[in-house]
Structure formats: C-alpha cells, structure tokens
MARDOLO-957534 format. One line per 8 residues: number of its first residue (from 0); their letters; for each residue x, y, z of C-alpha. Coordinates in steps of 0.001 Angstrom, whole numbers. Layout:
residues N
NUM = a = X:Y:Z ~ ...
***
This chain:
residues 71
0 = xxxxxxxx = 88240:90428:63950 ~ 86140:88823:66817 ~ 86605:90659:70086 ~ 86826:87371:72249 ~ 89671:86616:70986 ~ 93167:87804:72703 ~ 94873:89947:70664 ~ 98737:88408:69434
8 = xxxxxxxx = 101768:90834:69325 ~ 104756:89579:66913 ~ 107727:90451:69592 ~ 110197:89655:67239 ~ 109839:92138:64966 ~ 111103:95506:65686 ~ 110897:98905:63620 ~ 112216:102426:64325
16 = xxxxxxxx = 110412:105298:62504 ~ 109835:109761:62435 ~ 106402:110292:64149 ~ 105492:111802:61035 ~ 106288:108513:59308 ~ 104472:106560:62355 ~ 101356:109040:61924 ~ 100887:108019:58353
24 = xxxxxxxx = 101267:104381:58616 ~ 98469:104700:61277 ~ 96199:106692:58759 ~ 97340:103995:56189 ~ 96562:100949:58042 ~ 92766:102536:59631 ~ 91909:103621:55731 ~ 92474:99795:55295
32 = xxxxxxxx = 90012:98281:57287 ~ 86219:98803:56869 ~ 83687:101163:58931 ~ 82488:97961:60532 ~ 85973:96623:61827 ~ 87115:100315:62859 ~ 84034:100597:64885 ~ 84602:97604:66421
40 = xxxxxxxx = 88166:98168:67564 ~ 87022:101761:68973 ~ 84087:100034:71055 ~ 87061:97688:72560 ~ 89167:100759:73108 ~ 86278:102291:75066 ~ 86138:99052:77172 ~ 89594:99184:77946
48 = xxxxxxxx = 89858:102375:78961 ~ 86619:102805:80953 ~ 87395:99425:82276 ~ 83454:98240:80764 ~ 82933:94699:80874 ~ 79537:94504:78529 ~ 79105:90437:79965 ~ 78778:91711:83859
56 = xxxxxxxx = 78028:95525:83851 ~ 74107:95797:83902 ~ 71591:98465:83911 ~ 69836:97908:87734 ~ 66383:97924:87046 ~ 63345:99909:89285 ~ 60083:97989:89197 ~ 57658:100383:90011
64 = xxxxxxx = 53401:99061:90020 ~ 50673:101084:88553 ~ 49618:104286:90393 ~ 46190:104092:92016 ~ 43275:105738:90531 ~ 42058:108400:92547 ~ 44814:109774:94051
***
C-alpha cells in the first residue's frame, strides 16, 4: 500500500466483538502482511502522531568554511 494515497473506511459495515476476540484479529491480520508493508504502516503511524510531514520538515543546515592554518 502506497502512503500517498488516502486511506478508505467501509462505513457500512459494522461488527461488535470481546477485546480478546478484537486482540487476535489484530495479531491475525499484522501476521498477514509482510515485514515491508508493516514497516510501512508503523512509519505512517509515527507521522501521524508526531505530526512529521517528511515533504516539508528539513534538517537546517550550518555551513561552516575551513579553519585557518595557524591558529
């Protein structure tokens, strides 16, 4: 799944479970998908949370010149 895409919810489906039951269809559905794709969706977890935007956030850079010899 490409992360510039908006993310669809079905709306007119709706389930009632335990949180035991919930907790296992989690595990289920993460063991489904590969390292690459759960890596992915934790990276755009991080962004949400931390509110990281990886397009406009930059490192600010320091230019700094040689020291001169001698001193």
């Amino acid at each position: 799944m490409k992360t510039d895409q908006p993310i669809r919810v079905d709306r007119s489906v709706l389930t009632t479970s335990t949180l035991q039951q919930a907790d296992a269809d989690d595990r289920a559905y993460w063991r489904s998908k590969t390292p690459i794709e759960r890596l992915e969706a934790l990276e755009r977890m991080r962004q949400v949370v931390y509110q990281y935007d990886p397009v406009t956030t930059r490192l600010q850079r320091i230019l700094t010149g040689p020291e001169p010899l001698g001193s």
